[in-house]
C-alpha positions in Angstrom: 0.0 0.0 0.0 1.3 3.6 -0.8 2.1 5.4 2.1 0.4 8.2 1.3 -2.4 6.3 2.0 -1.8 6.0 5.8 -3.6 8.0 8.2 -2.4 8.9 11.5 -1.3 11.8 13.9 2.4 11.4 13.7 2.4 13.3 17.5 0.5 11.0 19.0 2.0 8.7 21.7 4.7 6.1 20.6 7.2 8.9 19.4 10.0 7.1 20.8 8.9 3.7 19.2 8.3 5.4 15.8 11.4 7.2 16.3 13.6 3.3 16.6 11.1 1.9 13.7 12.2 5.0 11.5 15.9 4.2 11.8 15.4 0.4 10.9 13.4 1.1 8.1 16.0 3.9 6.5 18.6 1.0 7.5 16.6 -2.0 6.4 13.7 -0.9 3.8 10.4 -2.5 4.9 10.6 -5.2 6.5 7.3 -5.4 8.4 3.9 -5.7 7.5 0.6 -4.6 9.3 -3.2 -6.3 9.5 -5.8 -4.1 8.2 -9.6 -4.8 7.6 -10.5 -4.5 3.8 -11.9 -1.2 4.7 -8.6 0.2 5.9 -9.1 0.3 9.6 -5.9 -1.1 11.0 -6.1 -3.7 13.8 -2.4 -4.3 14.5 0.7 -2.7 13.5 -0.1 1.3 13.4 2.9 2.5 14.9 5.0 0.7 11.8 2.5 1.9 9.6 2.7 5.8 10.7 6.9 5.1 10.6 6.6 4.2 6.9 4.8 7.2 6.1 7.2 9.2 7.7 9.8 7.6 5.5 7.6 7.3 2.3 8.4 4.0 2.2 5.1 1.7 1.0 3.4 -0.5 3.7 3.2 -4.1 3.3 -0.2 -4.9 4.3 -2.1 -8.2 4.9 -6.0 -8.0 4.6 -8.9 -9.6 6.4 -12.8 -9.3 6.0 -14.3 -6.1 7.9 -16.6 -9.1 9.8 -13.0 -10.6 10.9 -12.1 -7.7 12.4 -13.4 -7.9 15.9 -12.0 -11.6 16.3 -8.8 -10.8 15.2 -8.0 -7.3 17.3 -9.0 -9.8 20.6 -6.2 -12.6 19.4 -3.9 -9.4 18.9 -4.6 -7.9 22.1 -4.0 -11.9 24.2 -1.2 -12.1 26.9 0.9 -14.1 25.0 2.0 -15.3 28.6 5.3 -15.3 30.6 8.7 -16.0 29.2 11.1 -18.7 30.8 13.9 -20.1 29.4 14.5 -22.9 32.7 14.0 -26.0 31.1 17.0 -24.8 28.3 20.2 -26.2 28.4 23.1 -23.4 29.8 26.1 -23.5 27.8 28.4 -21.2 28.1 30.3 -19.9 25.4 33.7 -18.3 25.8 33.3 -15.1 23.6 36.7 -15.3 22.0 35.4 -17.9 19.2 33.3 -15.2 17.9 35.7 -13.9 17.0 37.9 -13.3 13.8 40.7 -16.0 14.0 43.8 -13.7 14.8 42.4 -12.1 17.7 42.4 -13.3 21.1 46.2 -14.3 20.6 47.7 -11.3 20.8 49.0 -11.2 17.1 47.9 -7.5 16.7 49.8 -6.4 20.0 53.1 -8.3 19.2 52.7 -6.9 15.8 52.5 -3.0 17.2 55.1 -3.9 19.6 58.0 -5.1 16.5 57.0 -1.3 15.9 57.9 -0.1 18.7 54.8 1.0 19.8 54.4 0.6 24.0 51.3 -1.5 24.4 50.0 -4.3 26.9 47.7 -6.6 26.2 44.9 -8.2 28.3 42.9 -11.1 27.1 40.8 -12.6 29.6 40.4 -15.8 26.9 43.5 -16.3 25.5 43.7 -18.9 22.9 45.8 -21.0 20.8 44.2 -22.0 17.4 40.6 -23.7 18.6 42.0 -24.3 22.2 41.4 -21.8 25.5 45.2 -21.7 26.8 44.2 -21.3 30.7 47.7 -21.2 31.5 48.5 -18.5 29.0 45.6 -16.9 30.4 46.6 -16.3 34.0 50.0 -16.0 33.6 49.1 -13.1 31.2 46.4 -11.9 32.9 48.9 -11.6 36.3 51.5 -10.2 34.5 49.6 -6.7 33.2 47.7 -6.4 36.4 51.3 -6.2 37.9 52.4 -4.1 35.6 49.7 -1.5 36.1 49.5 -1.3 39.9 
């Protein structure tokens, strides 16, 4: 749908939501949609709708019957209930294998020092290849915390 089509006061409450949906969409393009009657009255989604009209980006709409429209607002407007994630596994993930492969082994700091450059490094998951190196870890780790009290 064209987004000149959308009505709505664009200083109406939500200014801060619009505000986030705005930036996503200049990042992104339109990548949401809203649920409208035939009609045009829209039952959920207004505050993306309003954001693309602020952008003039079009609106992706899905339609449903006008005689729909009361049944679907009340499954829009449901507690979807309470979130808990107990019964997942917790694994936990040492942040350094997100990362590119040369880092977390001090590469770059060894490199700036051959330059001369005076430069410490602390990695609190030091690694060698696909392996933590624990020991390489303290005995870093010790070693700058030394240096810098």
């Amino acid at each position: 749908m064209p987004c000149a089509l959308v009505n709505g006061n664009p200083r109406a409450a939500g200014g801060p939501l619009r505000h986030t949906i705005c930036g996503l969409l200049t990042l992104y393009g339109p990548w949401g949609g809203i649920v409208a009657t035939k009609s045009g009255k829209c039952l959920s989604g207004a505050q993306y709708a309003l954001s693309c009209k602020l952008v003039n980006l079009p609106v992706r709409v899905y339609y449903v019957e006008d005689t729909a429209a009361m049944q679907v607002r009340a499954i829009f407007q449901k507690q979807y209930g309470t979130f808990s994630y107990e019964h997942l596994p917790k694994t936990t993930y040492a942040q350094t294998f997100a990362q590119m492969y040369r880092c977390d082994q001090g590469d770059y700091v060894r490199l700036l020092q051959k330059q001369g450059v005076r430069i410490w490094s602390v990695e609190f998951f030091y690694r060698i290849g696909s392996y933590l190196n624990t020991v390489g870890t303290q005995a870093l780790g010790a070693d700058t915390v030394t240096r810098w009290c």
